[in-house]
Every structure is written in structure tokens, then in C-alpha cells.
C-alpha positions as CSV (number, residue, x, y, z in Angstrom):
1,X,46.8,-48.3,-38.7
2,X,45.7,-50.3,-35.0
3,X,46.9,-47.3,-33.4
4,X,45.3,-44.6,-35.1
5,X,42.1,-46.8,-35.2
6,X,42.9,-47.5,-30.8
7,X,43.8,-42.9,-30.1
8,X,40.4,-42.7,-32.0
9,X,37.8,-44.9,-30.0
10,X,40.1,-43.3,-26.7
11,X,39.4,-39.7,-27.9
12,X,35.8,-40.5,-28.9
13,X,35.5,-42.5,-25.3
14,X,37.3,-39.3,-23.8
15,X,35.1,-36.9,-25.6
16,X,31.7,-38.9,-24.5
17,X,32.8,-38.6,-21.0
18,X,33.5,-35.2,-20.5
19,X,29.7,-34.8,-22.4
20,X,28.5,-36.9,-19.6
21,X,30.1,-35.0,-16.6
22,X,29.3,-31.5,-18.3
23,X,25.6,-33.1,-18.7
24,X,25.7,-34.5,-15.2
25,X,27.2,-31.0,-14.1
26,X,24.2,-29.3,-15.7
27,X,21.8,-31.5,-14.4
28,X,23.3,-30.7,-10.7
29,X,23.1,-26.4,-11.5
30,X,19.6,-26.8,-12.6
31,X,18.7,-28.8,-9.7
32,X,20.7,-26.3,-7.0
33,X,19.3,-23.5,-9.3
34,X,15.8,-24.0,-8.4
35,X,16.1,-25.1,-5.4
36,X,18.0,-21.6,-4.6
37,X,14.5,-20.2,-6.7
38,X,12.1,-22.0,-4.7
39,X,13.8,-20.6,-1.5
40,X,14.2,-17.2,-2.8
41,X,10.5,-16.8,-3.4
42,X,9.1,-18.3,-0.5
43,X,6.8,-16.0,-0.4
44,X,4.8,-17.0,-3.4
45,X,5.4,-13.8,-4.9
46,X,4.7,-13.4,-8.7
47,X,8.3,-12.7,-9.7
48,X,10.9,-14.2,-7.9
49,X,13.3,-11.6,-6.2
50,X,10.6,-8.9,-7.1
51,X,7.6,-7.4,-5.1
52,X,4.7,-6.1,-7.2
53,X,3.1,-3.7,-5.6
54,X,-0.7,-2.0,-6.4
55,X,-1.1,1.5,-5.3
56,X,-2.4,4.9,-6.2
57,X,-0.8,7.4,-8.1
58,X,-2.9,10.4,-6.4
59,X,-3.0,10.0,-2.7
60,X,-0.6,12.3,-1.2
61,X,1.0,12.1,1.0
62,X,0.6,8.4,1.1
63,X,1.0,7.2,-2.5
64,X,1.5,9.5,-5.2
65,X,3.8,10.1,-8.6
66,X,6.1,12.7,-8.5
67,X,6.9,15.3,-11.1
68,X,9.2,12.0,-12.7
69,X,6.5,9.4,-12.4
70,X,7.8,8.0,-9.8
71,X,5.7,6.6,-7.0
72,X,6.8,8.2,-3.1
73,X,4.8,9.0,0.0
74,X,4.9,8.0,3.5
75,X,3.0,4.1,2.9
76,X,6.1,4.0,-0.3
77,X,8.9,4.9,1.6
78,X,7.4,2.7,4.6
79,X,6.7,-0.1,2.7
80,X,10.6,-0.1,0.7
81,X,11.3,-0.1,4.2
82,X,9.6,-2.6,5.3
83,X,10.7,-5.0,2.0
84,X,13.8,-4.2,2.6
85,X,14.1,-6.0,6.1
86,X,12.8,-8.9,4.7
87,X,15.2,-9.5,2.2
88,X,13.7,-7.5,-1.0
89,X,15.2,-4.2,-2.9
90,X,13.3,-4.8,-6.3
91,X,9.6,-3.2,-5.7
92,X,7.7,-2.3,-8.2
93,X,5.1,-0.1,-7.7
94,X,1.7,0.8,-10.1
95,X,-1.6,2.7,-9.7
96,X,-4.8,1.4,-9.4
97,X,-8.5,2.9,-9.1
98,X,-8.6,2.3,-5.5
99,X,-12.1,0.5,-6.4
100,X,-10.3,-2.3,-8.0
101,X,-7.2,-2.2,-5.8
102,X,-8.3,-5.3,-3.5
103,X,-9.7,-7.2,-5.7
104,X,-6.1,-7.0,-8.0
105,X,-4.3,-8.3,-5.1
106,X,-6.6,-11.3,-4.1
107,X,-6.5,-12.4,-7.8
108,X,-2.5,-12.5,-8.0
109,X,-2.1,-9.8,-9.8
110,X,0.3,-8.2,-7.5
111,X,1.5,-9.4,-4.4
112,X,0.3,-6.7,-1.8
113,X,-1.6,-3.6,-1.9
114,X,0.0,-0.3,-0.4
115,X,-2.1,2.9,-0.2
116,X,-3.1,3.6,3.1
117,X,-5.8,0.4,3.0
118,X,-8.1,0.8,6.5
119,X,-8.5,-2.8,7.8
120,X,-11.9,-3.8,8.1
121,X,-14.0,-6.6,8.5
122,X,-15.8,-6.8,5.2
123,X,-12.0,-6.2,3.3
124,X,-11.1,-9.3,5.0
125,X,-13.0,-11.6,3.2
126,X,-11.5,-10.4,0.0
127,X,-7.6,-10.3,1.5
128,X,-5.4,-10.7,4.5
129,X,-3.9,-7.5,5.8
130,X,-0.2,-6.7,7.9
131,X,-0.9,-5.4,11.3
132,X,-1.8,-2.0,11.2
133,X,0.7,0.4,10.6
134,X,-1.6,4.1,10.2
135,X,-4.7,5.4,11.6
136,X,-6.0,9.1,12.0
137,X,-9.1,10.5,11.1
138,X,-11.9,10.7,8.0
139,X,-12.5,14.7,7.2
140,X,-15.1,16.3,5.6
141,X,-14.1,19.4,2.7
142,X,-16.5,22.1,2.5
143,X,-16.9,25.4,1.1
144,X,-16.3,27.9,3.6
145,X,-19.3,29.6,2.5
146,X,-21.5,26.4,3.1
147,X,-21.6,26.6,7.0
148,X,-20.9,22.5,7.5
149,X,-20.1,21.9,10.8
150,X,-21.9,18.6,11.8
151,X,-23.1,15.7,10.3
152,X,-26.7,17.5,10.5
153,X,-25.4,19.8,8.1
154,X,-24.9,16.8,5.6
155,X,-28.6,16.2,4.9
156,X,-29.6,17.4,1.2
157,X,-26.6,17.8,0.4
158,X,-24.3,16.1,-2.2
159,X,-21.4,14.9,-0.9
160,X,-17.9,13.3,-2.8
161,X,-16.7,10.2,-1.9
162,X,-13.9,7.8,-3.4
163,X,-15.7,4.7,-4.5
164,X,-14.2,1.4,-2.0
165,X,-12.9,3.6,-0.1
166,X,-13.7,3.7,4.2
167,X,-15.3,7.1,4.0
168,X,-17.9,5.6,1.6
169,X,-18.7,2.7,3.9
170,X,-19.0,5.5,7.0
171,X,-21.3,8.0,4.7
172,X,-23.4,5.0,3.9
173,X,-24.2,4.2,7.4
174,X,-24.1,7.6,9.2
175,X,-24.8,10.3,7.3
176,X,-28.6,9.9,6.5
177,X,-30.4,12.1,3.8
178,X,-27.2,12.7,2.1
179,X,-26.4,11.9,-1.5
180,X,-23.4,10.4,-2.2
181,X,-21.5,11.0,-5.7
182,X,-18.6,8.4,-6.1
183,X,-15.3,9.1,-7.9
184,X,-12.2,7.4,-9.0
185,X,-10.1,9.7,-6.9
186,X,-10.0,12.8,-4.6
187,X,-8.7,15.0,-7.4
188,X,-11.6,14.4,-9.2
189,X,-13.9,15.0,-5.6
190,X,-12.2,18.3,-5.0
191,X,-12.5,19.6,-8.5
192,X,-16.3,19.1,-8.5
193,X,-16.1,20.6,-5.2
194,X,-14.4,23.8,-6.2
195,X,-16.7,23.6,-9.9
196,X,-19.8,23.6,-7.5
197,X,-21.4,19.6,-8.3
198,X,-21.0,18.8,-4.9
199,X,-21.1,20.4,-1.7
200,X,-18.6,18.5,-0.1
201,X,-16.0,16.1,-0.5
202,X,-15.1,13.1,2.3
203,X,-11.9,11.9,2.6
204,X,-8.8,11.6,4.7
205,X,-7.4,14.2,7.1
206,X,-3.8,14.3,5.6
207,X,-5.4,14.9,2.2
208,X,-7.9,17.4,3.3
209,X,-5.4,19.3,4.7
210,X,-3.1,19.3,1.6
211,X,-6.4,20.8,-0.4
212,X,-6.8,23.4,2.7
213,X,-3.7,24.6,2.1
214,X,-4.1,24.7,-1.9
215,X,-7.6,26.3,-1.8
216,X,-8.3,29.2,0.0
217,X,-11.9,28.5,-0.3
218,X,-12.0,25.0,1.9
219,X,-12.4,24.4,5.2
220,X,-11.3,20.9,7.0
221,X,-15.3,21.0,8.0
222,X,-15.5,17.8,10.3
223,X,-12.9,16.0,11.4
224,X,-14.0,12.0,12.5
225,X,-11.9,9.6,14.6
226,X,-10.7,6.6,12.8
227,X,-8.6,4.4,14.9
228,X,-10.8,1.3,14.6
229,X,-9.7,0.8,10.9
230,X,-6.2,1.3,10.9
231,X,-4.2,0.9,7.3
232,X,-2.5,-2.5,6.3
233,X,-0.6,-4.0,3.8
234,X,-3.1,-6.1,1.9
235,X,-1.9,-9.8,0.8
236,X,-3.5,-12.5,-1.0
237,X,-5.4,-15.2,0.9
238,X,-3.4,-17.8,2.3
239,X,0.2,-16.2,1.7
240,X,0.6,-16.2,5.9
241,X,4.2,-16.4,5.3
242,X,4.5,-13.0,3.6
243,X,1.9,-11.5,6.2
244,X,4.6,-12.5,9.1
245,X,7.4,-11.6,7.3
246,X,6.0,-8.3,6.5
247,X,4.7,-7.4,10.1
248,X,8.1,-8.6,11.8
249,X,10.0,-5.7,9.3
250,X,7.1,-3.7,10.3
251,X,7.3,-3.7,14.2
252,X,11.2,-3.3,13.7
253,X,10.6,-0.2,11.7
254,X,8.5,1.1,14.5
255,X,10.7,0.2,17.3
256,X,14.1,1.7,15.9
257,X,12.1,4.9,15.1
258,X,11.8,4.2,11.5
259,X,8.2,5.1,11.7
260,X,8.4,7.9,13.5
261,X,11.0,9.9,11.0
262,X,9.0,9.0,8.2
263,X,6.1,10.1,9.4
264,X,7.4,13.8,10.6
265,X,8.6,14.1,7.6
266,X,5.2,13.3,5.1
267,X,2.9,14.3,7.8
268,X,4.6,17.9,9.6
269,X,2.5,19.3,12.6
270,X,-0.2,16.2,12.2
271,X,-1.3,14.2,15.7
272,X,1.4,11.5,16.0
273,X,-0.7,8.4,16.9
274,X,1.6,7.1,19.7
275,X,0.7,3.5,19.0
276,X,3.2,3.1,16.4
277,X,6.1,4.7,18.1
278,X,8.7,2.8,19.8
279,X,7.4,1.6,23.4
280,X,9.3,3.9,25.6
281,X,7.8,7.0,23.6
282,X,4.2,6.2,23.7
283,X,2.0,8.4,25.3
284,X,-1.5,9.7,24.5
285,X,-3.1,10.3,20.8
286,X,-4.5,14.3,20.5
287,X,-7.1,15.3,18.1
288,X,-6.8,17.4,15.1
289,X,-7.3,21.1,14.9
290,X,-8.5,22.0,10.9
């Protein structure tokens, strides 16, 4: 009766102690666990392991959904890229009004903004941006009919803009006497273009040059330089971390010609600006022909 009494307490003493090591064990995963989870988001990113990107669903051929949904373009495919060199294959991308874009990103609701974003003073009290990785030129749709050629030919006349956008800021401060009608997006610009509510629409060359070529009716009216603005990834304040992580995957897509394949391919026959191409390629900018 001792013994059975003695094998009892042992197996109970037994049984307690391998409880204690598997508890102990535990304790030690969970520590290691987050440790690992603090390193793997050490960019502050909402989701650990995941990048949440805000975009636009209707700015081709930068960031647009294809006949699936899915989001492509030459800032998507750059930006995978881009995440990819870092570390990052889970990006999630979703549309924004570009209006609201910015202000989305500084408040955490994503962790960077990708849709061609020009980098400007006034946008960098609200975020911090990548170095800049695009820059071409603002473009001005027009009836062919209307006989736009200049910024004279602006005055009295209502012209389309995409609210936030750079072309806004630029109407506001150099094209006097003209009316401005602000829209969500340049779908919505170019259809009240074609329905006759305004009598032109301002907005990117790439764009305009996609509409050329899907209305007979518009002409690439003025074409405006735009290098001082160049596009950026847009980060939360503060995150500086992410920001150099994000412009060392950047300058290595540009140097192993990265950039310069994506770009033929979304922008065919466009001005290459030379900037972005690897060093021993660089050579001068050209301008535009509409």
C-alpha cells in the first residue's frame, strides 16, 4: 500500500514537472515569438509581414484595376518591386479618391500611398515621401474644335481638374480667369469633356495620351513641364525607417535597369526622363510631341 501510495506522489511529481518545462517552454516561444514579430515589422507597418497600400483604381497607366479587379500599372508593378527588395511579398493594394489619399496614409490607415503622388512642399506637411521615382509633364485635353493652344486660351473657359491633385494646385496659380470644376477622377473629367460641361480637362501627359488615343475628338492641347514635383511613395510621419528602406530598393531598381523595363513597357514611345536610369545611360530629357 506504501508503494502504490510512493509511484503515486512520483508520477504526480513527474507529471507537475513536465507541466512546468512545457509552461517554461511556452513562456520561451512566446518571448522568441515576439521578439521575431517586433523585428519582422520594423517598419511600424499596420500588419506585420503585410504592406497596405492606398491607390487609385483609375489612373492608367499608373494605378488601375484590370478587367479581374486587380490593381497593375507602372507605380504597382514598381512599387511590388520595390517591396520586394526590402523583404515584403504580401502587398495589398486599395483605391482611394485621390482627395483623401494623403490624408489616409498620415492617419495609419495604410502604410504608404502609391499613385503617381508629385512631391511638394505643401504635401509634406501632411506625409513624408521616397525620393522621387517619376516626373513628366501636366497636359491639357481639349476639343479639337476648341482651338486651345495656350494658357491664354484658358480664360472663360471651364476647365476639369482632379480635386488634390498637382494640376489643381498649378490651375489655381497660373491659369487666371479660368473656372475650375473638380472631380473625383479623370474618367469622370473626360466624360464631362466629351458631354460638353467643360471645355477642358487637366491632367497628366500619360493619361491624356491614353484618352487621345480613345477619342478621336481630343487633342493633347498643352503640354507643361513637371520635373520640379516628381512622384513619391508617401509614408506616415516619422516612419524614417521605411522611407530608407524604401528608397535603397528604389535606387537598386533604377540602377539594374528595373526602371527602365518597366517603364517601356507602361509608357511605349513616351520621353524617358534620364534621371531615373542607371548612371552610365543618362543623357538629356526631350519634350513631348501630342
Amino acid at each position: 500500500m506504501k508503494k502504490r501510495i510512493t509511484f503515486r506522489r512520483l508520477g504526480i511529481l513527474a507529471v507537475s514537472a513536465a507541466a512546468a518545462l512545457a509552461l517554461a517552454a511556452c513562456s520561451s516561444g512566446a518571448g522568441a515569438g515576439s521578439s521575431s514579430s517586433a523585428d519582422a515589422n520594423e517598419f511600424n507597418l499596420i500588419k506585420a509581414g503585410t504592406i497596405r497600400v492606398a491607390s487609385m483604381g483609375d489612373a492608367k497607366p499608373y494605378t488601375f484595376t484590370d478587367a479581374d479587379g486587380k490593381f497593375t500599372g507602372f507605380d504597382v508593378e514598381l512599387f511590388k518591386n520595390v517591396a520586394h527588395r526590402i523583404g515584403y511579398d504580401d502587398v495589398v493594394f486599395t483605391g482611394q479618391d485621390f482627395s483623401g489619399l494623403l490624408s489616409a496614409v498620415a492617419n495609419h490607415q495604410f502604410d504608404v500611398g502609391v499613385a503617381a503622388i508629385g512631391i511638394t512642399d505643401e504635401r509634406k506637411q501632411t506625409v513624408d515621401f521616397s525620393d522621387g521615382y517619376l516626373a513628366g509633364y501636366l497636359t491639357v485635353v481639349a476639343e479639337k474644335s476648341a482651338g486651345i493652344k495656350d494658357a491664354g486660351d484658358l480664360k472663360g473657359k471651364r476647365l476639369g481638374v482632379v480635386q488634390g491633385t498637382l494640376q489643381e494646385a498649378y490651375a489655381i496659380k497660373n491659369f487666371p480667369g479660368t473656372e475650375l470644376v473638380k472631380f473625383p477622377d479623370n474618367n469622370a473629367g473626360i466624360a464631362a469633356l466629351n458631354s460638353g460641361t467643360i471645355q477642358a480637362h487637366f491632367t497628366d501627359y500619360e493619361s491624356a495620351k491614353t484618352y487621345g488615343q480613345q477619342y478621336d475628338n481630343l487633342d493633347l492641347a498643352i503640354n507643361i513641364p513637371s520635373f520640379d514635383a516628381p512622384a513619391g511613395f508617401a509614408v506616415a510621419k516619422g516612419n524614417e525607417k521605411f522611407v530608407a528602406a524604401l528608397n535603397k530598393g528604389l535606387h537598386a531598381a533604377m540602377e539594374d535597369g528595373t526602371w527602365k523595363e518597366l517603364y517601356q513597357k507602361w509608357f511605349p514611345g513616351s520621353p524617358m526622363p534620364d534621371m531615373y536610369l542607371p548612371k552610365a545611360e543618362q543623357t538629356s530629357t526631350p519634350t513631348p510631341t501630342p
